[in-house]
SEROLUM-691967 format. One record per residue: residue number from 1; residue in one letter; x, y, z negated of N, C-alpha, C in turn. Coordinates in nm, 3 decimals, m for minus. Each point is the difference from the previous one (the first is absolute). Layout:
N
NUM; A; X; Y; Z; X; Y; Z; X; Y; Z
...
// end
This chain:
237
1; X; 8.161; 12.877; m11.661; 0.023; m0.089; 0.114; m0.021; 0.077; 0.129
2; X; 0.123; m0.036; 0.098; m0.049; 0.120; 0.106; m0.079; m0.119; 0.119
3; X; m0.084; 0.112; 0.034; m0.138; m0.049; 0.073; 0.052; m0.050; 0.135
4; X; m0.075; m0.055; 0.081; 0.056; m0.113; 0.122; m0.019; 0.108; 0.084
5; X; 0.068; 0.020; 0.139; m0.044; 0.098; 0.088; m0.190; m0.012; 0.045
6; X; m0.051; m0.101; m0.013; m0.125; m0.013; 0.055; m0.079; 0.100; m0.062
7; X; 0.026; m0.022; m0.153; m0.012; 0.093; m0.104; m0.031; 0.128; 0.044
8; X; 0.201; 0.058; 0.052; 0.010; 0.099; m0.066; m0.116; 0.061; 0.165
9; X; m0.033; m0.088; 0.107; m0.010; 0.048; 0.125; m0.157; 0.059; m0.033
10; X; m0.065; m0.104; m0.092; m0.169; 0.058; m0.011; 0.007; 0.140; m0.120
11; X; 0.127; 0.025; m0.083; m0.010; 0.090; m0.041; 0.032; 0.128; 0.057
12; X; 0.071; m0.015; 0.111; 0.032; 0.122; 0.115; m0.101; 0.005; 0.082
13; X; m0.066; m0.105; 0.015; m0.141; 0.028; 0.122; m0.109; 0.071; m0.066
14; X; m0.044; 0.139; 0.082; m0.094; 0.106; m0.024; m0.109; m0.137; m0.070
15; X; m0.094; 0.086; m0.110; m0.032; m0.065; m0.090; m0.198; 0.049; 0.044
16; X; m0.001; 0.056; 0.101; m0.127; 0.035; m0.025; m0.095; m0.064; 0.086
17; X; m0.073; m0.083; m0.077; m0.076; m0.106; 0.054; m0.154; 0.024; 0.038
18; X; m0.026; 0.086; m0.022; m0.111; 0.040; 0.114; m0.012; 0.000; 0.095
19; X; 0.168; 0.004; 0.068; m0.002; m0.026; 0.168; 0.073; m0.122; 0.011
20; X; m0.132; m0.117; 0.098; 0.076; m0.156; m0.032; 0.156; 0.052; 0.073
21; X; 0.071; m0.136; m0.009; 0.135; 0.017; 0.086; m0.025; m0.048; 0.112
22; X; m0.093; m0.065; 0.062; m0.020; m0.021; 0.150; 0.028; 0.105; 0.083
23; X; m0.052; 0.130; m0.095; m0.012; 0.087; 0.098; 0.114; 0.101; m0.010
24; X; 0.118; m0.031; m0.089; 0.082; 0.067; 0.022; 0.179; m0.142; 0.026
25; X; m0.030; 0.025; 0.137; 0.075; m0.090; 0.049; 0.174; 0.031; m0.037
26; X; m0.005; 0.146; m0.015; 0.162; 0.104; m0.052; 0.048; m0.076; m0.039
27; X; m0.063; 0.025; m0.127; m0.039; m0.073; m0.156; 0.028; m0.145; 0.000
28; X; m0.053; m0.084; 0.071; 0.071; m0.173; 0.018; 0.144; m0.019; 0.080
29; X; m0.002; 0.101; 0.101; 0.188; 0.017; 0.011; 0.055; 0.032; m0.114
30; X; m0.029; 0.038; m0.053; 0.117; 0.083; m0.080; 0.030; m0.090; m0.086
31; X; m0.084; m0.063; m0.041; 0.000; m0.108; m0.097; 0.050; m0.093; 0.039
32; X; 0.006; m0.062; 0.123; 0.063; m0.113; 0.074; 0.158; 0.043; m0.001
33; X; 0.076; 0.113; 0.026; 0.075; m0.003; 0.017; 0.117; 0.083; m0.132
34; X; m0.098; m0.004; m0.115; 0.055; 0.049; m0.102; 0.009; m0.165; m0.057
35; X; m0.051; m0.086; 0.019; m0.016; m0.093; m0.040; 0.100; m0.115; 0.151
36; X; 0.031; 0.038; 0.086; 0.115; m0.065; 0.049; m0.056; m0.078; 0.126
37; X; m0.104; 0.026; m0.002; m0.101; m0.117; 0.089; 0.009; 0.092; 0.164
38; X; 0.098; m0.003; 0.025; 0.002; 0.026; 0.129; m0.089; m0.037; 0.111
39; X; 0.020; m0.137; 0.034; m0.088; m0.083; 0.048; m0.175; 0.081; 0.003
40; X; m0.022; 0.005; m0.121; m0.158; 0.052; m0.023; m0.008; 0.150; 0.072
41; X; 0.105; 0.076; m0.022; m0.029; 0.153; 0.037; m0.009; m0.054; 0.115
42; X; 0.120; m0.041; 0.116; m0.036; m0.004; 0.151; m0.111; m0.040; 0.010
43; X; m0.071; m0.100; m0.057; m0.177; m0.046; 0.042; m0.055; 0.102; m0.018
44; X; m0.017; 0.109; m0.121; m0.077; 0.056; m0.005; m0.030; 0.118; 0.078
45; X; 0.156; 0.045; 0.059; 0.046; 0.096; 0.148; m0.032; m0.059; 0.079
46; X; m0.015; m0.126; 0.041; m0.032; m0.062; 0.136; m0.141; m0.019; m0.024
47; X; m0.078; 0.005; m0.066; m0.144; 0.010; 0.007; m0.054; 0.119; 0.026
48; X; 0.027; 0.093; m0.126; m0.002; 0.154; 0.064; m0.003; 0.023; 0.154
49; X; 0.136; m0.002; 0.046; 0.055; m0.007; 0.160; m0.159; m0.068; 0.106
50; X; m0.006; m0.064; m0.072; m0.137; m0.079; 0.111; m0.138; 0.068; m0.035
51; X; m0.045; 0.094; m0.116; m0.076; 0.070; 0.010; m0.011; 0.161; m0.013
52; X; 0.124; 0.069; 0.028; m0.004; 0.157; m0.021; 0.135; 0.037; 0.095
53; X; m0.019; 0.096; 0.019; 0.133; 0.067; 0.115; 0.098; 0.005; m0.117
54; X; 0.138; 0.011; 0.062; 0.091; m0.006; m0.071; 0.033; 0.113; m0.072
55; X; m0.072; 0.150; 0.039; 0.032; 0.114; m0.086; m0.066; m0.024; m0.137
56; X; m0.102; m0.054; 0.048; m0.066; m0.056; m0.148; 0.087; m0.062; m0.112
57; X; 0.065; m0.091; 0.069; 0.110; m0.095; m0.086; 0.072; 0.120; m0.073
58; X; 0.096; 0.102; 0.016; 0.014; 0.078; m0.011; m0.065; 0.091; m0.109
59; X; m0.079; 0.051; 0.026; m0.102; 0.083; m0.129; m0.067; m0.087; m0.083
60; X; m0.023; m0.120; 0.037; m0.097; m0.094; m0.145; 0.036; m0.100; m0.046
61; X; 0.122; m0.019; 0.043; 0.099; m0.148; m0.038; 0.148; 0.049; m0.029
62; X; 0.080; 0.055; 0.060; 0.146; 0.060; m0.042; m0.036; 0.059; m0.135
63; X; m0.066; 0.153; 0.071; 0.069; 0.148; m0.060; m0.072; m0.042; m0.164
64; X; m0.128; m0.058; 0.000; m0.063; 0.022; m0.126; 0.085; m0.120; m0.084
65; X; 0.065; m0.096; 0.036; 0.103; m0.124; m0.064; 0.125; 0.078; m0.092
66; X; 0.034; 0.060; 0.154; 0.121; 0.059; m0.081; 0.036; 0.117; m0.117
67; X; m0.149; 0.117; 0.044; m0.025; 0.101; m0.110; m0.011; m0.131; m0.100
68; X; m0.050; m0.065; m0.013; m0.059; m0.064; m0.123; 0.139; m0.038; m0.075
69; X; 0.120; m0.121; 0.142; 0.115; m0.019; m0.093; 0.023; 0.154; m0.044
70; X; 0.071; 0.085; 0.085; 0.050; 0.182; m0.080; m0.059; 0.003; m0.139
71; X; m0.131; m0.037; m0.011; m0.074; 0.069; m0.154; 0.039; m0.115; m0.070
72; X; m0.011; m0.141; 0.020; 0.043; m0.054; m0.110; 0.147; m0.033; m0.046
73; X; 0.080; 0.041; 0.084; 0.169; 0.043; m0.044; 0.009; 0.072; m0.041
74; X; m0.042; 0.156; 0.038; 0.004; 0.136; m0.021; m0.062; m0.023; m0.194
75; X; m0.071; m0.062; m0.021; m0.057; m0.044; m0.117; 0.072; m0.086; m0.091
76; X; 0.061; m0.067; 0.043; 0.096; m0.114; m0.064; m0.100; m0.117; m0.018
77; X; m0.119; m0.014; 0.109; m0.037; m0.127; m0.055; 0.050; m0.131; 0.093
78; X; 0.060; m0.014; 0.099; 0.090; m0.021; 0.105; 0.117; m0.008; 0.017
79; X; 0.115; m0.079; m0.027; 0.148; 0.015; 0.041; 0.037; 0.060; 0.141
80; X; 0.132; 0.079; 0.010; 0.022; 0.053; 0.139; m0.014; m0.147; 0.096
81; X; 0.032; m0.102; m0.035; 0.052; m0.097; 0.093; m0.162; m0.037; 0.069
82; X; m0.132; 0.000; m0.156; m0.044; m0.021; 0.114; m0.063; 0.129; 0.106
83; X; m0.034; 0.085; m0.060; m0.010; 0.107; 0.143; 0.086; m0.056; 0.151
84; X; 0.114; 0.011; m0.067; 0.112; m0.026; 0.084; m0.071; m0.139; 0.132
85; X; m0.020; m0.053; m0.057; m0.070; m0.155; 0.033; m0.103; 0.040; 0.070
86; X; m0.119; 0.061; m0.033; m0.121; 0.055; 0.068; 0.062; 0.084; 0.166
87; X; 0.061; 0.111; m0.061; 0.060; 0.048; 0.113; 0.094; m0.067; 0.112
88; X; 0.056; m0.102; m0.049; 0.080; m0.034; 0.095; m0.073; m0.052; 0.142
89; X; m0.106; m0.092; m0.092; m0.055; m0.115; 0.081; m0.108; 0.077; 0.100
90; X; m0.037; 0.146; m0.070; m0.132; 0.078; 0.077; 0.032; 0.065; 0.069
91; X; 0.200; 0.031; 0.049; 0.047; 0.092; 0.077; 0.024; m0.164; 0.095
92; X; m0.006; m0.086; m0.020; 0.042; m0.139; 0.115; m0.133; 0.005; 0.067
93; X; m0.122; m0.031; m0.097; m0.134; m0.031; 0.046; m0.067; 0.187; 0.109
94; X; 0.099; 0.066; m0.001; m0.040; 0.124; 0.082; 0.010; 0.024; 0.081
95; X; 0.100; m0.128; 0.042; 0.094; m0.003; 0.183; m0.125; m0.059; 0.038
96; X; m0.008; m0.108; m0.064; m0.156; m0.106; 0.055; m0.105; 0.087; 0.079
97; X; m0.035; 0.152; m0.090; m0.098; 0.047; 0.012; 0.026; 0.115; 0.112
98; X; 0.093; 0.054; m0.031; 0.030; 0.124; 0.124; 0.030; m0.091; 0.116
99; X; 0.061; m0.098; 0.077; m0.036; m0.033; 0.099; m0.082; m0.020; 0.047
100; X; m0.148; 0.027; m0.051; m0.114; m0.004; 0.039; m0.079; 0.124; 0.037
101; X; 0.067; 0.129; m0.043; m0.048; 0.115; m0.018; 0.066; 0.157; 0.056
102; X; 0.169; m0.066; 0.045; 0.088; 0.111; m0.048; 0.073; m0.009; 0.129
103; X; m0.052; 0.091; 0.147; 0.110; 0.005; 0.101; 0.176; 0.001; m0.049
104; X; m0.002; m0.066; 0.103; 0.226; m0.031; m0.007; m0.002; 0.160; 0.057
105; X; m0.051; 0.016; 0.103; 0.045; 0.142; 0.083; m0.077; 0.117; m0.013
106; X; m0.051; 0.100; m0.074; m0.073; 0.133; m0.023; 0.040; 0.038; 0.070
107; X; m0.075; 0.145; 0.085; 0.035; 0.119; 0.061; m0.043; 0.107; m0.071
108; X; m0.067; 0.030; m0.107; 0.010; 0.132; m0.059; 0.069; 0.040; m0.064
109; X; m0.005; 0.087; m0.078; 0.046; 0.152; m0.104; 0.082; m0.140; m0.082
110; X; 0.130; 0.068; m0.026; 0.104; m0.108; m0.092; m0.024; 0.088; m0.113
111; X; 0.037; m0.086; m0.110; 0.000; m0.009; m0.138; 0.140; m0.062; m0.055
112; X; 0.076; 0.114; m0.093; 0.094; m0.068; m0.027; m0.027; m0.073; m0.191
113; X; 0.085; m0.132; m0.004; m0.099; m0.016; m0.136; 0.151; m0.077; m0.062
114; X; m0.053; 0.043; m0.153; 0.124; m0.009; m0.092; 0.001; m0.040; m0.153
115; X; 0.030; m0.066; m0.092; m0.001; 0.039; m0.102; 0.075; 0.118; m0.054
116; X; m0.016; 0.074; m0.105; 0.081; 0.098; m0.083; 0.066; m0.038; m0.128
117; X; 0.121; 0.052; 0.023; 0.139; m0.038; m0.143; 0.039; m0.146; 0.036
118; X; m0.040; m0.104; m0.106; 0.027; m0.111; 0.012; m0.123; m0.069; m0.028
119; X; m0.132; 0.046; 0.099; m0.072; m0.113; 0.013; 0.019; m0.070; 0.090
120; X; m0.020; m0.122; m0.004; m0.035; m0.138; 0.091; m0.089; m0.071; 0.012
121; X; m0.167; 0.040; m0.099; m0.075; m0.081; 0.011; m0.112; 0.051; 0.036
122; X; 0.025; m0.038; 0.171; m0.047; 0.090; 0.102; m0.137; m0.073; 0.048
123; X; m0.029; m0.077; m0.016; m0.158; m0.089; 0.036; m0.133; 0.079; 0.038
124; X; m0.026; 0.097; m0.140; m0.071; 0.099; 0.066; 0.039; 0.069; 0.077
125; X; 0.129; 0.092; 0.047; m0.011; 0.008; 0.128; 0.012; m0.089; 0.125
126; X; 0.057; m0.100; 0.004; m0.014; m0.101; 0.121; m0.135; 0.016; 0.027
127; X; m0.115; m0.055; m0.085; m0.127; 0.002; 0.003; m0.103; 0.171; 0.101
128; X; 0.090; 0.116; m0.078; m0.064; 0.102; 0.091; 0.050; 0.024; 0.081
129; X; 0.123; m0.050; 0.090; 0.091; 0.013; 0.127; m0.065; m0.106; 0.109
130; X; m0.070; m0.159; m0.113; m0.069; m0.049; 0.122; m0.113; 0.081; 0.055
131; X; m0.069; m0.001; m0.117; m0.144; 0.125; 0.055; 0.088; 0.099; 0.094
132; X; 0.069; 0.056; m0.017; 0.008; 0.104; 0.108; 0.027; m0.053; 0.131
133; X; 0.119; m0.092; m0.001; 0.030; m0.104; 0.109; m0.121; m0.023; 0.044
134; X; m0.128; m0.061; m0.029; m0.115; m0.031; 0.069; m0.058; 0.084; 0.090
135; X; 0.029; 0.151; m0.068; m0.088; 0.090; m0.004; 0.092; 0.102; 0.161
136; X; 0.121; m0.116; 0.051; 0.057; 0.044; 0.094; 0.159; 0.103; m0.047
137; X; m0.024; 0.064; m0.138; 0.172; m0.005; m0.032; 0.105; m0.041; m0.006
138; X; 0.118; 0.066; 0.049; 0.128; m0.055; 0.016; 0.034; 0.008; m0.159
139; X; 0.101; m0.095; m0.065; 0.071; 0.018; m0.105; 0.130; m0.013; m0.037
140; X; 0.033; 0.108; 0.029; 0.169; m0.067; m0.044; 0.054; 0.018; m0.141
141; X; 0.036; m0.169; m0.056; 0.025; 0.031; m0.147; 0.174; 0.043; m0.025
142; X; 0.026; 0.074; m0.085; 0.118; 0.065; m0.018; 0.065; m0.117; m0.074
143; X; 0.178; m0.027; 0.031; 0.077; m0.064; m0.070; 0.007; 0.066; m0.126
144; X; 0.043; 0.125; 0.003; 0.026; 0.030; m0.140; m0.112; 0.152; 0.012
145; X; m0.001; 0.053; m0.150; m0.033; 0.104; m0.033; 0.051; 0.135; 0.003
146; X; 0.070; m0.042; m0.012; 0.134; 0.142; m0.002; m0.063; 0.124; 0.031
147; X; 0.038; 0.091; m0.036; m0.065; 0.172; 0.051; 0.025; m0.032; 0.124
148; X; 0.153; 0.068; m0.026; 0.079; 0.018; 0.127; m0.053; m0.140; 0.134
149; X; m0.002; m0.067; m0.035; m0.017; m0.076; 0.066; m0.162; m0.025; 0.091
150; X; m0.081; 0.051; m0.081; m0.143; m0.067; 0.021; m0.019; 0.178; 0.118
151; X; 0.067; 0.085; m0.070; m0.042; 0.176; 0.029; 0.048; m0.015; 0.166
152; X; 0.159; m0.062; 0.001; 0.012; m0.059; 0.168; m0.102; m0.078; 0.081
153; X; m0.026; m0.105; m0.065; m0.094; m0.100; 0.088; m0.131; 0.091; m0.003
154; X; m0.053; 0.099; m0.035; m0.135; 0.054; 0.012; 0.070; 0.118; 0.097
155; X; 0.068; 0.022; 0.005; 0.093; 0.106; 0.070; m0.051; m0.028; 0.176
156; X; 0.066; m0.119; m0.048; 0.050; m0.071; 0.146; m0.169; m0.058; 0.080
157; X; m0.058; m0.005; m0.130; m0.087; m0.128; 0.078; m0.164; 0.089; 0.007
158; X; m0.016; 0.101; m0.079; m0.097; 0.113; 0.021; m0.097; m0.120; m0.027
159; X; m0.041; m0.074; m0.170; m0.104; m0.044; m0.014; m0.133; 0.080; m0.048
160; X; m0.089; m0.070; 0.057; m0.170; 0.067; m0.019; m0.013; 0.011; m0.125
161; X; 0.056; m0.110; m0.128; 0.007; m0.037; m0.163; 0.126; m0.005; m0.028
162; X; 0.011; m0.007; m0.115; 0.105; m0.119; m0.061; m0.085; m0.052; m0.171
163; X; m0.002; m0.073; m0.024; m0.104; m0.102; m0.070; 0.131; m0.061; m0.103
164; X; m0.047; 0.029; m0.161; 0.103; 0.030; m0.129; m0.088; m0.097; m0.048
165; X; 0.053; m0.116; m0.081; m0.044; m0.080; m0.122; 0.127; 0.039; m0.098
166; X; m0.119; 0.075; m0.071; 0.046; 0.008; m0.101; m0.064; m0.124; m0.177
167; X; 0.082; m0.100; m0.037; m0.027; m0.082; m0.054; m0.013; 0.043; m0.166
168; X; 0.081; 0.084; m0.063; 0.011; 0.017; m0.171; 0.034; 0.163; 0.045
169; X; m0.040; 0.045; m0.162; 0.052; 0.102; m0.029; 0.129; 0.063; 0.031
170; X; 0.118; m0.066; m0.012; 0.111; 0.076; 0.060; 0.021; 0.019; 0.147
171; X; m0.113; m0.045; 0.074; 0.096; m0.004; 0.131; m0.102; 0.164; 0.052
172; X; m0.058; 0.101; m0.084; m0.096; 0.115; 0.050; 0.134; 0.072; m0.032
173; X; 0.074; 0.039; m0.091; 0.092; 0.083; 0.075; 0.097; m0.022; 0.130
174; X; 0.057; m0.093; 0.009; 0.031; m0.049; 0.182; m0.075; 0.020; 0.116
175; X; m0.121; m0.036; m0.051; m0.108; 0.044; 0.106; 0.018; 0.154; 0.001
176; X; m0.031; 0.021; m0.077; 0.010; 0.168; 0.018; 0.125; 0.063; 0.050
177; X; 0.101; m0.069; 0.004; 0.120; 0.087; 0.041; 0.045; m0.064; 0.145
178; X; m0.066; m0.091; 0.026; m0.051; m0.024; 0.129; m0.052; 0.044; 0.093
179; X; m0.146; 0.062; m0.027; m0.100; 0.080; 0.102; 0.030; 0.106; m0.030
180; X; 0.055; 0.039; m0.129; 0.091; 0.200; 0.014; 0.096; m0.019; 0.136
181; X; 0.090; m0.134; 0.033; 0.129; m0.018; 0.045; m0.098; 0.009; 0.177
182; X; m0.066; m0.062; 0.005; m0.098; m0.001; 0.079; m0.081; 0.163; 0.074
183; X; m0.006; 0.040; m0.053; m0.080; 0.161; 0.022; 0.096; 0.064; 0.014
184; X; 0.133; m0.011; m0.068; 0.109; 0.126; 0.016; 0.106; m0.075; 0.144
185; X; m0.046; m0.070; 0.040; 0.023; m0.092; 0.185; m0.097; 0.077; 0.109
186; X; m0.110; 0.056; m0.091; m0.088; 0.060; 0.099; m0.142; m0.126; 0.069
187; X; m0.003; m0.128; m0.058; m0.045; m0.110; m0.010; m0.159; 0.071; 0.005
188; X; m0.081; m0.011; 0.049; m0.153; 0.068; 0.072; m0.097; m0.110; m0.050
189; X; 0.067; m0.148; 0.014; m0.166; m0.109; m0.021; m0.019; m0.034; m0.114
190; X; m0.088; m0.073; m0.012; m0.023; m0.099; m0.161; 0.065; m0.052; m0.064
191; X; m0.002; 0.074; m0.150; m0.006; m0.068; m0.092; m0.045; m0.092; m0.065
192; X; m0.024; m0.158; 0.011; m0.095; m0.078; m0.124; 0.074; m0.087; m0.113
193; X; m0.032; 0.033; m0.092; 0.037; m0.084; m0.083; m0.081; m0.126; m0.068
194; X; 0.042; m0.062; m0.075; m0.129; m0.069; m0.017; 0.099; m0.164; m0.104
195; X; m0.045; m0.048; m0.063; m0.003; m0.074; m0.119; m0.054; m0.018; m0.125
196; X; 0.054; m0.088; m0.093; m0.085; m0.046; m0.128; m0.010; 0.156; m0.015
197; X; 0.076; 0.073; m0.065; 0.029; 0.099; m0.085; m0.065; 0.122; 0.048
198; X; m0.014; m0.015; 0.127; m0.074; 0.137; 0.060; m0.154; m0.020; 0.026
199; X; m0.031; m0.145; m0.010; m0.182; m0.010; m0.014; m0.026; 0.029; m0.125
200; X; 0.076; 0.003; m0.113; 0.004; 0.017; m0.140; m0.039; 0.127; m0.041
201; X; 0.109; 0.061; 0.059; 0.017; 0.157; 0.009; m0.013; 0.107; 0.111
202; X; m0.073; 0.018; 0.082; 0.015; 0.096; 0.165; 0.004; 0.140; m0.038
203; X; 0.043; 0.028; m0.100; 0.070; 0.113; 0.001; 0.153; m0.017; 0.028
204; X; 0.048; m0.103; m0.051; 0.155; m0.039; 0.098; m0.024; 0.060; 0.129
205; X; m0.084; m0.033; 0.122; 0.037; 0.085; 0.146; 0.003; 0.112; m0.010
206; X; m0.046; 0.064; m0.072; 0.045; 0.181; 0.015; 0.087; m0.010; m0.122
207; X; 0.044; m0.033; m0.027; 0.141; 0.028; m0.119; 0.101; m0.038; 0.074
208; X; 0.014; m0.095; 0.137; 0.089; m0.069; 0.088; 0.022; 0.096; 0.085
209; X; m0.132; 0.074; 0.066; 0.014; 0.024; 0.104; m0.022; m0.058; 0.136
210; X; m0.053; m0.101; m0.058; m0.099; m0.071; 0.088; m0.127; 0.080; 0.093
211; X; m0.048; m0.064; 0.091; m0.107; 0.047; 0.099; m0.123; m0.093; m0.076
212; X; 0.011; m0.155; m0.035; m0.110; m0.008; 0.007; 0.051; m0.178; m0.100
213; X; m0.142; m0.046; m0.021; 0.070; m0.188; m0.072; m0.146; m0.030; 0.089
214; X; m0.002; m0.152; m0.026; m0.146; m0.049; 0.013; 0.045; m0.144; m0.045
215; X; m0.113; m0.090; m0.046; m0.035; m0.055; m0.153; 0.038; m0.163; 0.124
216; X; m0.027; m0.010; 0.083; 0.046; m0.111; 0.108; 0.046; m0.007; 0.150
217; X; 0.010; m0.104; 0.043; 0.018; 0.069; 0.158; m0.093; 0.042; 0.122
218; X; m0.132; m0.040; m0.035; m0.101; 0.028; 0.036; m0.026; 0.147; m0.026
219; X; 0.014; 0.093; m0.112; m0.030; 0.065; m0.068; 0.095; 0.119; 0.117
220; X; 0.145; m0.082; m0.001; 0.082; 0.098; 0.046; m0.064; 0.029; 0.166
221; X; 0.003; m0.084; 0.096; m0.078; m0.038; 0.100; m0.076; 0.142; 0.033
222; X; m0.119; m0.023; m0.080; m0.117; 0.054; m0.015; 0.032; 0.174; m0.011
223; X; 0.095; 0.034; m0.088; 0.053; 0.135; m0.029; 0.081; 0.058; 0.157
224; X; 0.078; m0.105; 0.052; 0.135; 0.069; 0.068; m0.150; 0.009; 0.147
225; X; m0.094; m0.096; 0.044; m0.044; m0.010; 0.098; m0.074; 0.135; 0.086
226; X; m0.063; 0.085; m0.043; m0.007; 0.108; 0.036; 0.129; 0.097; 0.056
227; X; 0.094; m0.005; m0.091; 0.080; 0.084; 0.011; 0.060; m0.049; 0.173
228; X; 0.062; m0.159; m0.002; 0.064; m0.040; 0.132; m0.094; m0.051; 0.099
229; X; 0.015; 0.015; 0.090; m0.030; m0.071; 0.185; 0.064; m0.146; m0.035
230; X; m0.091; m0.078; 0.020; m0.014; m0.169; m0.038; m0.069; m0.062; 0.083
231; X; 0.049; m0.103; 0.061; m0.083; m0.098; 0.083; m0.084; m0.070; m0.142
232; X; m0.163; m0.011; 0.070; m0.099; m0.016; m0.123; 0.052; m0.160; m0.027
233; X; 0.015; m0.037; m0.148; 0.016; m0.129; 0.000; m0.086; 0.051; m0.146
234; X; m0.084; m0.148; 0.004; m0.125; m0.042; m0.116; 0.121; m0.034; m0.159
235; X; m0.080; 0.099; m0.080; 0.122; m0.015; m0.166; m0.021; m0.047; m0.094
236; X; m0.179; m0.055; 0.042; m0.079; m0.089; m0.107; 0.098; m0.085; m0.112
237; X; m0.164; m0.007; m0.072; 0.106; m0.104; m0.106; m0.058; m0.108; m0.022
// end
């Protein structure tokens, strides 16, 4: 007999009960909205919202929801649709949150940001483009990928980065024939890459040719900030 989603939802929810679930609030999104309850996630974002800055929302409510959907698809204990479902509603519930956090107008060091091959499921980077956005970066996201194409717009536009999600295994050779396409332009700034597959593995950035990954956008923040001249803005979480 196949099991009711309520079911199958407490059998996908992390199982380790030493830590009550009060205190992992992720953990009751994820469940709300693997389970359809829309309604409940916004309460539980709009409560959040009234006691923690919104980067917070960000590092202890998104990113740890959605690794969680990745592992339990990536696993097969999860249908794509619902990942699909989780993500949709946590890339809607993110507008909510970056208008609270994320200048319309930057004046620093631009960042150009992209997926590689045929990714599109770009969330984690939206997520480290707001951090940088906060952090006073310009971002301009690329229509397409293209060599030729991306090797012009860095040509033209002399960015400080350009910032690669790379999502699965096939898309590290693209990447790579990318930032080769990139260096043989004469291209001088950063490399980052950064996705599921490369927190997995960080030997991917030097097999890419990458400069550098970091594990969030805070993380990235924290790395690029020395290097650039930044009006000080607070990156807490």
């Amino acid at each position: 007999m196949m099991s009711s989603p309520a079911e199958q939802a407490a059998d996908a929810e992390p199982t380790d009960r030493s830590i009550e679930s009060a205190r992992l609030p992720w953990r009751r999104y994820w469940l709300t909205l693997y389970r359809r309850d829309v309604l409940a996630a916004e309460r539980l974002l709009d409560d959040m919202l009234a006691r923690h800055r919104p980067q917070t929302i960000y590092l202890r409510l998104f990113e740890p929801a959605l690794n969680l959907s990745g592992t339990l698809f990536a696993t097969g204990r999860i249908h794509y649709r619902d990942e699909h479902f989780v993500t949709h509603h946590t890339q809607r519930l993110m507008r909510r949150v970056r208008r609270k956090f994320v200048p319309r107008e930057p004046t620093g060091p631009l960042a150009l940001a992209m997926g590689v091959g045929q990714e599109s499921h770009l969330i984690g980077l939206r997520m480290v483009c707001d951090f940088l956005q906060h952090a006073n970066w310009q971002i301009h996201w690329m229509t397409s990928n293209d060599r030729g194409h991306v090797g012009e717009i860095a040509q033209r536009l002399q960015p400080a980065a350009v910032l690669l999600s790379i999502g699965l295994a096939w898309a590290i050779e693209p990447a790579r024939r990318l930032i080769a396409d990139l260096r043989r332009r004469r291209y001088a700034g950063l490399v980052a890459v950064g996705g599921r597959i490369v927190n997995e593995d960080q030997s991917i950035v030097q097999h890419v040719g990458a400069d550098l990954t970091a594990s969030n956008g805070l993380h990235l923040v924290r790395i690029l900030r020395p290097r650039f001249v930044r009006r000080e803005i607070g990156d807490g979480a």
